[in-house]
MIMISE-402958 format. One line per field, with one value per atom (N, C-alpha, C, O, CB): z, x, y; atom name. Coordinates in steps of 0.1 Angstrom, whole numbers. Glycine has a CB too. Layout:
REM MIMISE-402958
w: c(Z/...)
u: c(X/...)
v: c(Y/...)
atome: c(CA/...)
This chain:
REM MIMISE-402958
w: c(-75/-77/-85/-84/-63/-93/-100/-102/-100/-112/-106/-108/-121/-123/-104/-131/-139/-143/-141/-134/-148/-150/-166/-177/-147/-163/-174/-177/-173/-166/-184/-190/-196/-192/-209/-202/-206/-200/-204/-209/-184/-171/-161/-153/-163/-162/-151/-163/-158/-143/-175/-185/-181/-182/-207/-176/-175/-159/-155/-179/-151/-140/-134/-139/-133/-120/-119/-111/-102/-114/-116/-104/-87/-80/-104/-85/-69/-68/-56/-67/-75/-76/-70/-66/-88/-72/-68/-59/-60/-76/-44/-38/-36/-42/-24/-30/-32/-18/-13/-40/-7/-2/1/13/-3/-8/-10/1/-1/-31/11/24/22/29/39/16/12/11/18/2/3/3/0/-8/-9/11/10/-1/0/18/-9/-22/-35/-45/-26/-34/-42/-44/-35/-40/-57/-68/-76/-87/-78/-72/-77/-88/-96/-72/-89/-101/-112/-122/-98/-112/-124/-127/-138/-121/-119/-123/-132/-143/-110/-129/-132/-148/-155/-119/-152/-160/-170/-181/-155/-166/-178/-179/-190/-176/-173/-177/-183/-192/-167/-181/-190/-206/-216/-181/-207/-217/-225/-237/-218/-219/-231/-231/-243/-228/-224/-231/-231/-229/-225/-232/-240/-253/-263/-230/-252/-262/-269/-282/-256/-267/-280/-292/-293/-276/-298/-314/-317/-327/-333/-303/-305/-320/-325/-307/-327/-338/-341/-333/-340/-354/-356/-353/-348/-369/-358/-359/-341/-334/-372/-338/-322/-324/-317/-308/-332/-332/-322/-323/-334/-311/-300/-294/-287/-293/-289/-282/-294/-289/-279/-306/-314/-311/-311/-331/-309/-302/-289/-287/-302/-280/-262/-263/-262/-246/-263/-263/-254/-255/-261/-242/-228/-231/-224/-216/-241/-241/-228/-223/-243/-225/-218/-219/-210/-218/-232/-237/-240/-247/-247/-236/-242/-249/-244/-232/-258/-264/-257/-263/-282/-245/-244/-255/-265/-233/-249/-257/-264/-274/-251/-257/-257/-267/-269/-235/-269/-274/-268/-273/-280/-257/-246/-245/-243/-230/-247/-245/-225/-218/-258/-221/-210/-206/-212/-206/-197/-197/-186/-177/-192/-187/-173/-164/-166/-179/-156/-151/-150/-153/-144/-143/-140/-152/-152/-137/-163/-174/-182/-185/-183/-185/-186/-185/-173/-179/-195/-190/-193/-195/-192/-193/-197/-214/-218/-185/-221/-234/-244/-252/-242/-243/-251/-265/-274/-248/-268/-279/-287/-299/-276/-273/-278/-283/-294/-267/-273/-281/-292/-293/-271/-300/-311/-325/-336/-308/-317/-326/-331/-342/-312/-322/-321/-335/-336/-306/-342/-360/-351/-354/-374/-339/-339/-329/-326/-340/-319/-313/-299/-290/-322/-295/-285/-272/-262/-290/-274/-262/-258/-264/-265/-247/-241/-233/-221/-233/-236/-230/-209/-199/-244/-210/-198/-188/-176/-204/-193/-181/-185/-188/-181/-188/-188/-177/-182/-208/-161/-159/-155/-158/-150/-148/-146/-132/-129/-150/-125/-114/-109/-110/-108/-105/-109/-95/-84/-114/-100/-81/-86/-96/-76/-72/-80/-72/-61/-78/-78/-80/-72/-79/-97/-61/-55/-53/-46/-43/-62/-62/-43/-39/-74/-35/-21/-14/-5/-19/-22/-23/-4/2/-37/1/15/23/34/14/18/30/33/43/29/22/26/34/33/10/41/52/41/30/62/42/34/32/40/39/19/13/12/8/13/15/15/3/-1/27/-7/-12/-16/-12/-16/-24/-23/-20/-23/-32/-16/-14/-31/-34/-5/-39/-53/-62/-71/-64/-58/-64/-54/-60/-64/-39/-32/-37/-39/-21/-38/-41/-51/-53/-38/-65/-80/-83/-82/-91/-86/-89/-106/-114/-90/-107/-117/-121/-133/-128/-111/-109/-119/-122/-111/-122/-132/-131/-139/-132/-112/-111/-103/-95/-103/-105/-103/-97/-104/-112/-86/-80/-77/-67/-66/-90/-85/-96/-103/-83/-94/-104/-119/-120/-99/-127/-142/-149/-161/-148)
u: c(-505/-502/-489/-480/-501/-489/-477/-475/-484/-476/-461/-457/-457/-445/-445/-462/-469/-457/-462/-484/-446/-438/-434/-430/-430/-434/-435/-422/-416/-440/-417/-396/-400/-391/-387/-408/-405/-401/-392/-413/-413/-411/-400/-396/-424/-395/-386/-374/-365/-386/-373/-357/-355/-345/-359/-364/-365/-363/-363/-385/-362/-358/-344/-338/-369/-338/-324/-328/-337/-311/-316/-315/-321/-327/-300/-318/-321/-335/-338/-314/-344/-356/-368/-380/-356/-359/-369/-367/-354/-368/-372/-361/-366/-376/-357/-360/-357/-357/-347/-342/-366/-365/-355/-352/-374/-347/-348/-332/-323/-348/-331/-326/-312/-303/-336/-308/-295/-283/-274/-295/-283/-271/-278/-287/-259/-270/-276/-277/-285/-274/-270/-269/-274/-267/-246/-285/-291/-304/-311/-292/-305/-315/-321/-315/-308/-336/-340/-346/-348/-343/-350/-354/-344/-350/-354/-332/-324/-325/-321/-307/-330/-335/-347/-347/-339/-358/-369/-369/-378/-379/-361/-355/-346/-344/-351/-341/-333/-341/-347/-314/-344/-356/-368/-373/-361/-374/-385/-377/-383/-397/-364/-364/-360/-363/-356/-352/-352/-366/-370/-343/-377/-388/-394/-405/-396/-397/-407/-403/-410/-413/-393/-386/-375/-376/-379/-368/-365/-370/-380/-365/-364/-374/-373/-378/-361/-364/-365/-358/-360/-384/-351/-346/-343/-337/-337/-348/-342/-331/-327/-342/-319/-303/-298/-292/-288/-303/-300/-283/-273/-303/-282/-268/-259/-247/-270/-268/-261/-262/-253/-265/-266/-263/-248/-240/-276/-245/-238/-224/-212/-244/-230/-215/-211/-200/-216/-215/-213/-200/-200/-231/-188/-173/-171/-162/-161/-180/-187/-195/-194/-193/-207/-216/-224/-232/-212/-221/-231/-248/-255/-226/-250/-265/-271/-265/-267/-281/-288/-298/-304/-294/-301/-317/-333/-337/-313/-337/-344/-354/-357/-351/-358/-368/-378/-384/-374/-382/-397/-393/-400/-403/-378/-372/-365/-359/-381/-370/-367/-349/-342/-375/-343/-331/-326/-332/-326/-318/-318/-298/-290/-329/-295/-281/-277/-284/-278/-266/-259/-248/-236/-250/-252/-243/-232/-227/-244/-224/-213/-207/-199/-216/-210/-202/-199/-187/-206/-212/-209/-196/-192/-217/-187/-180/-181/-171/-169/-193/-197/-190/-190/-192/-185/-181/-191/-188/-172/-201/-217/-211/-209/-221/-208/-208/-219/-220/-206/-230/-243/-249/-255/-251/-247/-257/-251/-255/-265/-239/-237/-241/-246/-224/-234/-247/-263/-267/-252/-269/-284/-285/-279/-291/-291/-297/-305/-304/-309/-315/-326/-326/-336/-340/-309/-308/-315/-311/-317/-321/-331/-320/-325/-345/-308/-300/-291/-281/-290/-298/-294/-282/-284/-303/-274/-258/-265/-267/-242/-266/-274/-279/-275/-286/-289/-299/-292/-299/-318/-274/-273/-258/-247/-270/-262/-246/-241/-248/-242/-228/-219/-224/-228/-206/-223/-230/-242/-251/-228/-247/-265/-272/-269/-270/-280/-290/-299/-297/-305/-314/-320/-332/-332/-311/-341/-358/-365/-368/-363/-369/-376/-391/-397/-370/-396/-411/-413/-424/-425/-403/-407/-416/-423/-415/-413/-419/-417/-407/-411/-431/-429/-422/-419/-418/-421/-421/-435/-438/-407/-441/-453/-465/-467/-461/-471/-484/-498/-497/-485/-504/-518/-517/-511/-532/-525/-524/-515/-518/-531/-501/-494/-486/-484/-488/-480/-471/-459/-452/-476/-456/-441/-433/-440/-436/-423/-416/-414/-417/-402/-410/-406/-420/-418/-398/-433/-441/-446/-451/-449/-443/-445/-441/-445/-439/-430/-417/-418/-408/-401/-422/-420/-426/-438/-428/-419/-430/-440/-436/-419/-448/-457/-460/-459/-453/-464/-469/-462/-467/-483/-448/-439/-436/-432/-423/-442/-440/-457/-461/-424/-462/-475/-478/-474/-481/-484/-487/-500/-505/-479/-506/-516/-523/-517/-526/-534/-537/-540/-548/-549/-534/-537/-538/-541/-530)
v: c(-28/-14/-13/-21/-7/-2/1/13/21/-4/18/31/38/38/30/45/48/61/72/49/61/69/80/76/60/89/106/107/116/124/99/98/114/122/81/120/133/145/153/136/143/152/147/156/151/136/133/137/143/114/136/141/158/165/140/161/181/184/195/190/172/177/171/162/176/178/172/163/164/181/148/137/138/130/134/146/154/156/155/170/159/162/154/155/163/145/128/123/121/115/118/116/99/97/127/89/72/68/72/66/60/55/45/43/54/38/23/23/31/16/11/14/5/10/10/-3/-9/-2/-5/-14/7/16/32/35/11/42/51/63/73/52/60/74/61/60/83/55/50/60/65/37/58/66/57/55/76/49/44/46/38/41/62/69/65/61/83/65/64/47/43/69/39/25/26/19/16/34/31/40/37/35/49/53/48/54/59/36/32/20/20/29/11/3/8/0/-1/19/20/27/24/32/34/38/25/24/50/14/2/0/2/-14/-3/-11/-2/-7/-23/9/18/27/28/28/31/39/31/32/51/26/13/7/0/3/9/9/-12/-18/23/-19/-37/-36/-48/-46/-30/-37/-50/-57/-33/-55/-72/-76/-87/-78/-61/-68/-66/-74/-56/-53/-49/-45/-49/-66/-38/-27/-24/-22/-15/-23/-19/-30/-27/-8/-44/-53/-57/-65/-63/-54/-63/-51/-54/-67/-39/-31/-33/-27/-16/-39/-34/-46/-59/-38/-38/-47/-56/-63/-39/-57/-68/-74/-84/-63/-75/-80/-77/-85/-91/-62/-56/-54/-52/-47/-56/-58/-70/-78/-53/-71/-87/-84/-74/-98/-87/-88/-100/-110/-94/-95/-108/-114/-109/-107/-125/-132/-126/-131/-140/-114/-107/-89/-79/-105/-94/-80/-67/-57/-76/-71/-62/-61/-71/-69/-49/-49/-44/-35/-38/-51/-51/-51/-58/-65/-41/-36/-50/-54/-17/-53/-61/-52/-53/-76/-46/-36/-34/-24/-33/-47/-58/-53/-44/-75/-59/-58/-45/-43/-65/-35/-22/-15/-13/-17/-9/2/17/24/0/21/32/35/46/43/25/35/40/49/27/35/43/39/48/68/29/21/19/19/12/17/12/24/24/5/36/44/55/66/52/48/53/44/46/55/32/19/24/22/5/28/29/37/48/36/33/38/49/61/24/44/58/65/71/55/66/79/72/79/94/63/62/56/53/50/56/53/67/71/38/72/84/84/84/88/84/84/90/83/102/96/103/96/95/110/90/77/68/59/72/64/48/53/55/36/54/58/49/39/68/44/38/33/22/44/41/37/34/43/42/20/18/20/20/-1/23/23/11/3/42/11/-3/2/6/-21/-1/0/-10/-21/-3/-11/-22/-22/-29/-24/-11/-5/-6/-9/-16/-3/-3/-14/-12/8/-28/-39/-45/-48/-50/-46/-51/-38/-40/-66/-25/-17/-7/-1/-8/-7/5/-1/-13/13/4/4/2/8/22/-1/1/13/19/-2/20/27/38/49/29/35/46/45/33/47/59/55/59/69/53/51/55/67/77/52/70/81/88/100/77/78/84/91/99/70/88/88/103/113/74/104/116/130/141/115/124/139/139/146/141/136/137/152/153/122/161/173/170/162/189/177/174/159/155/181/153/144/128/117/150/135/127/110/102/133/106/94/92/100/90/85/79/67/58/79/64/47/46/50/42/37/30/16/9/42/16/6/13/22/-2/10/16/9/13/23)
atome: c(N/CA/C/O/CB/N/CA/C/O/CB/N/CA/C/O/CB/N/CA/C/O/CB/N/CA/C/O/CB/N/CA/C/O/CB/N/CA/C/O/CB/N/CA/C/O/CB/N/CA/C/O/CB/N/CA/C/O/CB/N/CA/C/O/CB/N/CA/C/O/CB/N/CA/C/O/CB/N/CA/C/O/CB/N/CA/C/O/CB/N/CA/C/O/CB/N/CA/C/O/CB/N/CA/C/O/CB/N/CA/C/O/CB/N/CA/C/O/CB/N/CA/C/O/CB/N/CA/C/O/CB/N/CA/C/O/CB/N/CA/C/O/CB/N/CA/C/O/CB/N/CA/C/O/CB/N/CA/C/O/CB/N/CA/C/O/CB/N/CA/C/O/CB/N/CA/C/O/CB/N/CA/C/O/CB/N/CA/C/O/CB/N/CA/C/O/CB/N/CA/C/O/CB/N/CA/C/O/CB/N/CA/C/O/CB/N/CA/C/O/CB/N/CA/C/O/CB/N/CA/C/O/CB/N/CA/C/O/CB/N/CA/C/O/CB/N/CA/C/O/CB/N/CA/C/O/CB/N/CA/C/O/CB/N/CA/C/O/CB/N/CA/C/O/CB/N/CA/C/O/CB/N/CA/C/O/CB/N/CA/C/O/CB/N/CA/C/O/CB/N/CA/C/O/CB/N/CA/C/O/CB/N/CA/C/O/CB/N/CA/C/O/CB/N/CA/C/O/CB/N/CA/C/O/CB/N/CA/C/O/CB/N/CA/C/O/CB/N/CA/C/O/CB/N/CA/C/O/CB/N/CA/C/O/CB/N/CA/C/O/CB/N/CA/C/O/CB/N/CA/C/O/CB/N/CA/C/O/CB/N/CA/C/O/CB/N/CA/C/O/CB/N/CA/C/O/CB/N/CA/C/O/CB/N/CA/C/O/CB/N/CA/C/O/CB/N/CA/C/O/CB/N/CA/C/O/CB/N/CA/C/O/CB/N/CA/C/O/CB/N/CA/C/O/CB/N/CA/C/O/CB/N/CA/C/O/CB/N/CA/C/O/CB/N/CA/C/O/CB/N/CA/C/O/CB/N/CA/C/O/CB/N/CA/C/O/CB/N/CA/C/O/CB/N/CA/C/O/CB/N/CA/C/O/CB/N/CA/C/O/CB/N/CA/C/O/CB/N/CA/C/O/CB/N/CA/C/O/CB/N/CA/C/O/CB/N/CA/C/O/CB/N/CA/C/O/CB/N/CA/C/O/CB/N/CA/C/O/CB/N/CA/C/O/CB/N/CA/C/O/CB/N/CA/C/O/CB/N/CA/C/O/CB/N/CA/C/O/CB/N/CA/C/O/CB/N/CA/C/O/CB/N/CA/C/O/CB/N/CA/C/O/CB/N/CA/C/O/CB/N/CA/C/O/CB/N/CA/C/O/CB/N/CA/C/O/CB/N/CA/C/O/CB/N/CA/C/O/CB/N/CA/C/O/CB/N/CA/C/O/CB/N/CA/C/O/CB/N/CA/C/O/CB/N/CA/C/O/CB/N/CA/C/O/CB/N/CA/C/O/CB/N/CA/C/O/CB/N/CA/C/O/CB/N/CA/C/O/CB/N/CA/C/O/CB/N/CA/C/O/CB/N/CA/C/O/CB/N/CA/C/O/CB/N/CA/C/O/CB/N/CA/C/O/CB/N/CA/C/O/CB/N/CA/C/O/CB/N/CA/C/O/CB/N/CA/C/O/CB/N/CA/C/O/CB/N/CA/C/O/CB)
């Protein structure tokens, strides 16, 4: 099963909107995980030079193997280096905040067929769980 996520419909609504099961710490927002991960690998244009991994003054960005740009949080200091770097605009100062939450797709807590809390509460159906 997987979560099948609308970056268009979740950018139009507020953080609050969604609400996150995930039980480690409690003002975590897994939504803003599942949000900055999908906008590197879906909306990232993978550039050859990677502009913005060659700006992040931490080496807060990596380029993986597969092209996938991927943030290291630890190192991050919010200066949006990167997304001034970016030739095509696709790094949203917005979904990259300083403080991270973290996405466990509710792995090992849901019952047979139940699902996730983030996929419950998403209005217009912006977060989705199933086989696709």
């Amino acid at each position: 099963m997987k979560l099948l996520i609308d970056l268009e419909a979740l950018r139009k609504l507020p953080p609050e909107a969604v609400s996150c099961s995930y039980s480690d710490h409690p003002r975590n927002s897994g939504v803003q995980d599942l949000v900055e991960k999908a906008t590197f690998a879906v909306i990232c244009r993978r550039c050859e030079l990677a502009a913005c991994v060659a700006a992040s003054p931490q080496e807060a960005l990596e380029k993986r193997e597969d092209d996938v740009v991927v943030r290291h949080v630890l190192r991050c200091s919010n200066c949006y280096s990167c997304a001034a770097a970016c030739p095509f605009g696709t790094i949203i100062p917005e979904y990259i905040p300083l403080q991270t939450s973290v996405c466990d797709v509710c792995l090992g807590r849901l019952s047979p067929g139940e699902i996730p809390l983030c996929a419950r509460s998403a209005p217009e159906g912006s977060i989705r769980y199933g086989d696709f």
